[in-house]
N, C-alpha and C positions, 0 to 999 in steps of 0.2 A: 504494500500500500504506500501510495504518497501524499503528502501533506503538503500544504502552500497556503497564505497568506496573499490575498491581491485585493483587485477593486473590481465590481463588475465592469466590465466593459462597454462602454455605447457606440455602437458604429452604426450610424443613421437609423435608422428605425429599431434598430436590431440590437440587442444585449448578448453578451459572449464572453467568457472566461477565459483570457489569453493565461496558458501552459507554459511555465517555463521547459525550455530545451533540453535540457536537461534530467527534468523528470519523464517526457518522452522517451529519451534514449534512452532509458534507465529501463523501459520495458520492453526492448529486444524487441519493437515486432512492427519497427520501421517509422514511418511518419504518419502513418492513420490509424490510430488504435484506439480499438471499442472499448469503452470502460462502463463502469459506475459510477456514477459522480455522486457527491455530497457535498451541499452547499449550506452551510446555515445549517445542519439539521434534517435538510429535506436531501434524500434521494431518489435516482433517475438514472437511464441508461442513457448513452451518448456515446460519439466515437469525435477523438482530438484527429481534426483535421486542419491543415500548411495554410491559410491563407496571408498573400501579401506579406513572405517570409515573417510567419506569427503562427505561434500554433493554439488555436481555437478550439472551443467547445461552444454550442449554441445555449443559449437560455432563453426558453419562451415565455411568450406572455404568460402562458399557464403555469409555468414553474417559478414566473417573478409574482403572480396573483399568490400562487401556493407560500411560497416564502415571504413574502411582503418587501421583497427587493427591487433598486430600481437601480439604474444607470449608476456608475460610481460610489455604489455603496461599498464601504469593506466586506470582505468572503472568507470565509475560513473553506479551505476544499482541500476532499480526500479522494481519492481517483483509487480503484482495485481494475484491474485487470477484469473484463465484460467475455467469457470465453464460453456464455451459458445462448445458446440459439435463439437466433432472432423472430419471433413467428408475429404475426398480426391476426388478432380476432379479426375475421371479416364479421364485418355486419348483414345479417338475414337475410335483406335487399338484393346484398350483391353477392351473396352468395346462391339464392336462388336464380338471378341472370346468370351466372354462371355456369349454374349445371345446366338451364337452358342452350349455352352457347358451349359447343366444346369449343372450338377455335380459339374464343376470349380466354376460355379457362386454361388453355395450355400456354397461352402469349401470357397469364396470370400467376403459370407457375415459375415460368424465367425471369420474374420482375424481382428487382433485388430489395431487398427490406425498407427499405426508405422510402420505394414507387409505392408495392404497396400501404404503407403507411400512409402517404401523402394520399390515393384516394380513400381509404376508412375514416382517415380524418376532417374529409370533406364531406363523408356520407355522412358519418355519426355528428358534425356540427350541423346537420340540418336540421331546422327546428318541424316543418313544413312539412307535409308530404310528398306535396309536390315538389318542393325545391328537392328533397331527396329522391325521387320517382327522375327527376332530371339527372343529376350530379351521379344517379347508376348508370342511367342511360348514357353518356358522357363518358362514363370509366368503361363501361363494355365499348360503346363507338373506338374510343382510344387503343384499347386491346386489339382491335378490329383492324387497326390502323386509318380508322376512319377521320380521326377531329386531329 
């Protein structure tokens, strides 16, 4: 495990745990490594990833709501090694378009943890029915290669 002291980071919209170098290299397993994070208290999975020679970690809005952190706050953060499978609940929605569609569902099983994440988390924030009857509609279309 490693320990650090920083400040959240603000880069335009966006909040981010900049890693010192150091502690990266410290875990053998190059410049993009999946961790644990612990921030304040609260943790989350994440992976430190290079940008603009910096190495980052994101913080969302939902984990600055969850901690009550904002831009340039102090961080106490502990990072372990993340070596446990990455899986996404799909949501009901899109998992019955799915079995409707084999095509969607096999372009669904080569998407790497993140794709899927990124459409669950556009499903599951729909409040609406429709906005979510659309945003499946959308994620199969894409699978499709259609949008």
């Amino acid at each position: 495990m490693a320990t650090f002291s920083n400040r959240l980071l603000g880069i335009g919209n966006n909040t981010g745990i900049e890693v010192p170098e150091d502690v990266v290299l410290a875990f053998g397993r190059g410049r993009r490594v999946a961790v644990t994070v612990t921030v304040n208290g609260y943790t989350y999975r994440s992976t430190i990833a290079s940008r603009g020679g910096r190495f980052l970690i994101p913080v969302s809005a939902a984990i600055r709501a969850e901690t009550g952190l904002e831009a340039d706050d102090p961080i106490a953060v502990s990072l372990e090694l993340d070596d446990a499978p990455r899986e996404v609940e799909v949501p009901h929605e899109l998992a019955n378009a799915l079995a409707a569609d084999p095509d969607a569902a096999e372009a669904w099983q080569k998407l790497s943890y993140s794709r899927k994440r990124q459409h669950t988390l556009a499903i599951d924030g729909a409040k609406a029915s429709e906005t979510k009857a659309r945003r499946v509609a959308k994620a199969i279309a894409t699978l499709r290669g259609e949008a």
